[in-house]
BANULO-476985 format. One line per field, with one value per residue (C-alpha): residue number from 1; x, y, z. Coordinates in steps of 0.25 Angstrom, whole numbers, plus 5000, padded with zeros to 4 digits. Example, Ala and Ser with C-alpha at 12.3 -4.5 7.8 and 13.67 -1.06 7.14 Angstrom:
BEGIN
pos = c(1:2)
c1 = c(5049:5055)
c2 = c(4982:4996)
c3 = c(5031:5029)
//
This chain:
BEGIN
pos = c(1:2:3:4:5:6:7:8:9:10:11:12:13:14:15:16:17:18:19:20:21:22:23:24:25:26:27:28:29:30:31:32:33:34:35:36:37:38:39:40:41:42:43:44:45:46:47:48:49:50:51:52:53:54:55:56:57:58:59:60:61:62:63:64:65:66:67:68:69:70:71:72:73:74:75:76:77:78:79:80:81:82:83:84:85:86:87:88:89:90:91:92:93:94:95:96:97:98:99:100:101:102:103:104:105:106:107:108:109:110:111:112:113:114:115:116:117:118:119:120:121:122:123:124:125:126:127:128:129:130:131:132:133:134:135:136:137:138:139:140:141:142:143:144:145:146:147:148:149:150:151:152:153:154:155:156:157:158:159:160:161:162:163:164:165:166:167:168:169:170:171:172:173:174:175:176:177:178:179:180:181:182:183:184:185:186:187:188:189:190:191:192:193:194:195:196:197:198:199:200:201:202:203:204:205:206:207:208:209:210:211:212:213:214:215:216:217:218:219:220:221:222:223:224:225:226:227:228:229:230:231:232:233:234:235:236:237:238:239:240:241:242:243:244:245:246:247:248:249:250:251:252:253:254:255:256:257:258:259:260:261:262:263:264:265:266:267:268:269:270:271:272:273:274:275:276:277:278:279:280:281:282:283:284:285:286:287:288:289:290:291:292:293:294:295:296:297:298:299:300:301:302:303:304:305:306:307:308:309:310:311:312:313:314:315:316:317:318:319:320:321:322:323:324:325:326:327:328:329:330:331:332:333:334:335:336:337:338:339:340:341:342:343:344:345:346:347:348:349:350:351:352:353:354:355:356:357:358:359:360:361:362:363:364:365:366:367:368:369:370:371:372:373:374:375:376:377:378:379:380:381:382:383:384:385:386:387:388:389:390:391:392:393:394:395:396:397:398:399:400:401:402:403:404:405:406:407:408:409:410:411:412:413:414:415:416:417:418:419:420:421:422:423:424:425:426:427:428:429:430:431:432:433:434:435:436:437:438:439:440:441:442:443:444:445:446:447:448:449:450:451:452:453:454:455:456:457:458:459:460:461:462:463:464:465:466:467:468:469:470:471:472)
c1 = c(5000:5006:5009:4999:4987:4979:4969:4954:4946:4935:4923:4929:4932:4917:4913:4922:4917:4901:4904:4894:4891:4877:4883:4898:4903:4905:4899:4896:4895:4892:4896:4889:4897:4891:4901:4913:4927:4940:4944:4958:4954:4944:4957:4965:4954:4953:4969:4969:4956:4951:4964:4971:4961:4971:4960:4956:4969:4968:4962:4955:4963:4956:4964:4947:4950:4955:4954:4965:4968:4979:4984:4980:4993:4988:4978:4976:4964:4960:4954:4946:4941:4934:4928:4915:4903:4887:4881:4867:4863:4872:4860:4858:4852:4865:4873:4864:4865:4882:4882:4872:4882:4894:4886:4885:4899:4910:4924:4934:4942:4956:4958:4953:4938:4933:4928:4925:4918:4919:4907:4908:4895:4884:4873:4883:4892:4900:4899:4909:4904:4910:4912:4920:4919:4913:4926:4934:4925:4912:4900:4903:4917:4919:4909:4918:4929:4922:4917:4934:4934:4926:4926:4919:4923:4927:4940:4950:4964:4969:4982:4986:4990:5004:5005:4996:4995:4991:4980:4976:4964:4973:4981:4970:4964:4977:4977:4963:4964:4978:4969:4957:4968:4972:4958:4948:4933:4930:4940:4935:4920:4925:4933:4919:4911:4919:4913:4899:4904:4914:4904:4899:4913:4913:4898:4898:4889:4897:4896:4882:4883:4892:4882:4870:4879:4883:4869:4865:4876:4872:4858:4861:4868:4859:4847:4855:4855:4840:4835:4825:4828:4822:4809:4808:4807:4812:4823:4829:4831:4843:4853:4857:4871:4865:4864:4854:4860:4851:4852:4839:4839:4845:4836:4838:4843:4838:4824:4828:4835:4821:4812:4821:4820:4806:4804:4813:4825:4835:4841:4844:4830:4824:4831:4830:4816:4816:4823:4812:4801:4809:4809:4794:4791:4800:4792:4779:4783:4784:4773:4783:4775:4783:4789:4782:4794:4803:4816:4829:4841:4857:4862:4877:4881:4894:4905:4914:4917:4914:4926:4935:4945:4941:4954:4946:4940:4932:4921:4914:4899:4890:4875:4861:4851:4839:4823:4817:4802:4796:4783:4781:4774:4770:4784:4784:4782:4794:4802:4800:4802:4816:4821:4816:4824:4835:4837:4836:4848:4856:4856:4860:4873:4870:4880:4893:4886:4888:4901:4905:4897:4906:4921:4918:4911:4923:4934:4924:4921:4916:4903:4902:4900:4892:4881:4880:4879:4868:4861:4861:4858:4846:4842:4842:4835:4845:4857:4855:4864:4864:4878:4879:4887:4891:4884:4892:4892:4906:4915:4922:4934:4929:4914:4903:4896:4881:4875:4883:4878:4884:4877:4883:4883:4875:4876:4873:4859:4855:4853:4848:4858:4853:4861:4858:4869:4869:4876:4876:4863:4855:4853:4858:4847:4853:4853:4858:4847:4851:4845:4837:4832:4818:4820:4821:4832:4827:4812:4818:4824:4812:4806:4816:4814:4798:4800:4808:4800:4788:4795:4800:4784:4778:4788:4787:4772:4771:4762:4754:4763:4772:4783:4782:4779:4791:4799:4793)
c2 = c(5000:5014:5022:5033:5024:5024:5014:5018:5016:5004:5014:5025:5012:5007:5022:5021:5006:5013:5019:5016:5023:5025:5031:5037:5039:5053:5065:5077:5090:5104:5119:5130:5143:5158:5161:5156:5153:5153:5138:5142:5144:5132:5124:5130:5127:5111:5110:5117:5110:5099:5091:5091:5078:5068:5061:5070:5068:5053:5045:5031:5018:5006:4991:4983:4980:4993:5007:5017:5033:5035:5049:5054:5058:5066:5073:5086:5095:5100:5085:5086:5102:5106:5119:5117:5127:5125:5125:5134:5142:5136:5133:5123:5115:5115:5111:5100:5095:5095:5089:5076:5076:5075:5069:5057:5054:5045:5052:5050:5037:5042:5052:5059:5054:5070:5081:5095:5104:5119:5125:5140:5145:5139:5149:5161:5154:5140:5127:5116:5101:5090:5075:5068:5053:5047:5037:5050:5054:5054:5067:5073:5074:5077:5089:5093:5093:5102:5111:5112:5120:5129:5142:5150:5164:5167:5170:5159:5158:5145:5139:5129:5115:5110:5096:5085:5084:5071:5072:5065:5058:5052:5046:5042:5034:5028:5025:5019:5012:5005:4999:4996:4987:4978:4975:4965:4970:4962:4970:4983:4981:4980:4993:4999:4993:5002:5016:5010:5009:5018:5030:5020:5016:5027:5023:5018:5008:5003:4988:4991:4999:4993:4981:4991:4999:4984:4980:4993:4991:4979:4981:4994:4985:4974:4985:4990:4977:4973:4989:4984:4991:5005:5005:5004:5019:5028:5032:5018:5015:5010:5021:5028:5034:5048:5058:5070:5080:5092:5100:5109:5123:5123:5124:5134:5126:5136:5130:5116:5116:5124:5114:5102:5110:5111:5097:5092:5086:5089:5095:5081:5075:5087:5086:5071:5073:5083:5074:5062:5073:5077:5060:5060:5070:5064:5052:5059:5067:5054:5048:5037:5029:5033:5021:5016:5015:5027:5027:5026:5035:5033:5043:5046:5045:5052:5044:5055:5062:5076:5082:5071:5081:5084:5077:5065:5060:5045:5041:5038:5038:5028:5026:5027:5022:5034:5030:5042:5042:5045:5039:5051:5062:5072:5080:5080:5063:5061:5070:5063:5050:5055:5060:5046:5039:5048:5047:5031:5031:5039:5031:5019:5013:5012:5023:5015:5003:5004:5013:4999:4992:5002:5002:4983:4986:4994:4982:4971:4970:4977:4968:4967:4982:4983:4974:4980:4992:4989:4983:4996:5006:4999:5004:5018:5026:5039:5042:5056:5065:5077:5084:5095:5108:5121:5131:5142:5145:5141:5147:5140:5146:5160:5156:5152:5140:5142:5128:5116:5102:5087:5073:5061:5048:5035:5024:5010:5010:5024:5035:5045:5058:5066:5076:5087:5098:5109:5121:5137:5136:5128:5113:5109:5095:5088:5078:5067:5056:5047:5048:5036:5039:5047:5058:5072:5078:5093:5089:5081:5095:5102:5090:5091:5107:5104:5091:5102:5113:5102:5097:5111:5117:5106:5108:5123:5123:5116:5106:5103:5091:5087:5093:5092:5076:5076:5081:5072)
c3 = c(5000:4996:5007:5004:5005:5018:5020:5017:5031:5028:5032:5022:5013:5015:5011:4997:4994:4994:4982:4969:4957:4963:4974:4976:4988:4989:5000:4989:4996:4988:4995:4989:4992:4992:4981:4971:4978:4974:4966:4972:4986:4987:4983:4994:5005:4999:5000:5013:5020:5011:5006:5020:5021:5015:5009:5000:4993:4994:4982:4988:4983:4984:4983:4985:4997:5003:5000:5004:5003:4994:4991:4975:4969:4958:4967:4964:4970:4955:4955:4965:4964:4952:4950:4940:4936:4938:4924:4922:4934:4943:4954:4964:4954:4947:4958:4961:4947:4949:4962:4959:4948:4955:4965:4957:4951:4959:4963:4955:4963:4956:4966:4980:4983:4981:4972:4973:4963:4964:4956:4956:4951:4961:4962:4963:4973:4972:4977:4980:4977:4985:4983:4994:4993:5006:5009:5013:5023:5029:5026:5042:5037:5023:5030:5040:5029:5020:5030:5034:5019:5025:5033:5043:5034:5018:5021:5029:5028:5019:5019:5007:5013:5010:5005:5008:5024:5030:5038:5050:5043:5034:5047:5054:5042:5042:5055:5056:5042:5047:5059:5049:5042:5057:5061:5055:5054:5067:5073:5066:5070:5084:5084:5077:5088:5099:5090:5098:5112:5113:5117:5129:5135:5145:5150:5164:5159:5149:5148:5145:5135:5128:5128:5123:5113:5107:5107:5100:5089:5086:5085:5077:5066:5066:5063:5054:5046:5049:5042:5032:5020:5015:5010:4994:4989:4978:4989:4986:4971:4962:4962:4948:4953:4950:4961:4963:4973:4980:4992:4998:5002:5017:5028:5040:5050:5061:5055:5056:5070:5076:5070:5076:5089:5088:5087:5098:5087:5081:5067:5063:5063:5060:5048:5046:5047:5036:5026:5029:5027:5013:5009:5012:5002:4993:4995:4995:4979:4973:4979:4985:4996:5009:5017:5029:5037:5031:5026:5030:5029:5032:5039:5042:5056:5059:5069:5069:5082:5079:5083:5075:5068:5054:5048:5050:5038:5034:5036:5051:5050:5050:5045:5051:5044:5049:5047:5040:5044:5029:5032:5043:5036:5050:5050:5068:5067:5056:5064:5077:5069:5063:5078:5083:5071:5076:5088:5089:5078:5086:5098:5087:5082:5067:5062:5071:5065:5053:5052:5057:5047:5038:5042:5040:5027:5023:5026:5021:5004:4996:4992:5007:5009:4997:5001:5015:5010:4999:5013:5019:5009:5006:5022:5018:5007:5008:5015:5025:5031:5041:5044:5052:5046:5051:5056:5050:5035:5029:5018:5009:5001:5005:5000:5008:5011:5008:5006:5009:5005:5006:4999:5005:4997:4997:4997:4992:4985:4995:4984:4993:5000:5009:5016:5027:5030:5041:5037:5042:5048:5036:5032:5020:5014:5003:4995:4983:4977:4965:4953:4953:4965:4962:4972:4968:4977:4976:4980:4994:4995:4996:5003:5014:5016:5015:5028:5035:5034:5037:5049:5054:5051:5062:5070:5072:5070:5084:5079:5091:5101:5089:5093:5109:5107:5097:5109:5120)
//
């Protein structure tokens, strides 16, 4: 093995091994700033803050049985950063026609797993549109990595980074990928069975609750594998490969963080709620029958610790699979179903379990991992994430931020994206359908802003013991 190979981690490997046609494994995020920047100056703050992440000059190199991170000797940043124009008005609809484009086309594997397209005539600004493939990192920090291009004023001082530093991600991958290679997957779902246990080792009653978190693991994966499958509904059909990207107008977040309060909730299922609301309509448009039992969604679950330094890249998440109450029409009574759904998963252990189920899928085959993902997918109709941004508007390269919005990837035979996005005081609602899929992305945009104002409405209106049983 050359020297300048490091070892791919198997979860970051399980990551690069989902990758189809139908769906490539990239995290595509689009900035739209207040005004045009400077190509020159948007380059210095990539080689000042984005390339000091090895990775992003590491192409992946992949021997079937193991993947590793080898240094691109012919990389150059021109390869990755191209500086394109909107054809016609140069609107939103536009944009959205570049991104499901880009959206739908694989990385190139020859080099560095990411792409960035400056388009310097979006509706009298720019935008920057970003594709980052999902083996590099995980949606919480390929966030935090952008929002580290950012600053709080126009005018920052930059420096020009010398030569190519190693970081400590690239150590600690090595690190952890050198112990990866001494344990067997025995010893490896042991090491991943101390992620449960290790917040109840300082209990006083330990013994027992080491009993009840080992009960509750279990019973968390053995649900996991006895999930009937999603109902059969438009949400679920034979994927094309070609991708659909929208985004709405953002909500007020003052409006949505009152209603949560009124309600007793909070952000999260107030919003969780809205989407549910949005896929009801969808289903009510086309005259759909609506399932009995809902649907289901995956949601990300970051493992993370939050103050884990920013250098640390890969991917440490795991998955919930989150019952979305379609079948509820009275806004207060989905809204108390999706707290309730809520709650009960957050007492669960289904995103360690199937990290774990991850990191052994990485280290087994590849038809092993194929057929246990095919087995999942088919217990979801959409992947779904909310991520929290800053409250502050942000500048990049002397412009500002004014609309920032990410699509995450799916995965297996899940054609379905949805994203929700804090930032500066507004909610950012996305999403990405495949083609074959008959949903129209703009309509569950107006759908999501109809739910919310729905929900926020009986909320506010004081509707006679809703909100006071909700709360009891």
């Amino acid at each position: 093995m050359s020297p300048k190979q490091t070892p791919m981690s198997s979860v970051d490997r399980a990551w690069l091994r989902m990758d189809t046609p139908e769906n490539p494994m990239m995290i595509c995020g689009v900035l739209a700033l207040e005004r045009p920047v400077s190509i020159q100056r948007l380059k210095r703050t990539l080689e000042e803050r984005f390339l000091r992440f090895q990775r992003f000059r590491q192409r992946v190199v992949d021997h079937g049985d193991r993947a590793y991170w080898q240094e691109d000797p012919l990389f150059h940043i021109d390869n990755h950063l191209h500086r394109i124009a909107l054809p016609g008005k140069a609107d939103k609809a536009e944009l959205q026609k570049l991104v499901s484009d880009l959206n739908s086309s694989s990385l190139d594997f020859r080099r560095p797993l990411w792409q960035m397209h400056y388009i310097d005539n979006y509706e009298g600004g720019a935008a920057l549109l970003v594709r980052i493939h999902h083996c590099i990192a995980d949606g919480i920090s390929l966030v935090r990595v952008m929002l580290s291009l950012t600053d709080k004023t126009p005018e920052p001082t930059l420096k020009r980074v010398a030569g190519k530093p190693e970081t400590r991600a690239g150590n600690a991958s090595r690190g952890r990928s050198t112990l990866h290679r001494l344990v067997d997957s025995a010893q490896v779902a042991a090491q991943q069975a101390r992620l449960f246990i290790d917040s109840v080792r300082q209990e006083p009653n330990y013994p027992l609750k080491l009993a009840t978190t080992a009960s509750g693991v279990a019973m968390d994966l053995l649900k996991l594998g006895l999930a009937p499958f999603e109902p059969r509904t438009g949400l679920k059909s034979p994927l094309c490969g070609r991708k659909q990207v929208a985004w709405a107008e953002p909500l007020d977040f003052a409006e949505v963080k009152a209603c949560a309060r009124a309600l007793g909730g909070t952000v999260n299922d107030v919003l969780m709620c809205a989407t549910t609301g949005a896929l009801q309509r969808h289903f009510a448009a086309n005259r759909e029958p609506v399932p009995e039992c809902g649907i289901r969604v995956a949601v990300p679950f970051n493992l993370r610790p939050l103050n884990q330094p920013i250098d640390t890249l890969g991917n440490e998440f795991g998955l919930v699979l989150v019952n979305l109450p379609v079948e509820v029409k009275d806004p207060i009574m989905c809204f108390r179903q999706v707290q309730e759904n809520m709650n009960r998963l957050k007492r669960s252990y289904q995103a360690q379990v199937t990290y774990s189920l991850l990191d052994l899928f990485g280290r087994g085959p590849d038809s092993l991992e194929r057929r246990a993902l095919d087995l999942l997918s088919n217990k979801a109709s959409a992947v779904l994430t909310n991520v929290p941004g800053p409250r502050d508007a942000l500048y990049l390269a002397g412009s500002k931020v004014t609309q920032p919005m990410f699509w995450v990837p799916q995965s297996g035979s899940i054609g379905i994206g949805l994203s929700i996005f804090s930032y500066a005081g507004t909610v950012q609602f996305g999403i990405t359908v495949d083609r074959a899929i008959h949903a129209y992305p703009n309509a569950v945009m107006d759908y999501f802003h109809d739910s919310f104002a729905a929900l926020s409405h009986a909320a506010l209106a004081g509707r006679p013991g809703a909100v006071k049983q909700l709360a009891g």
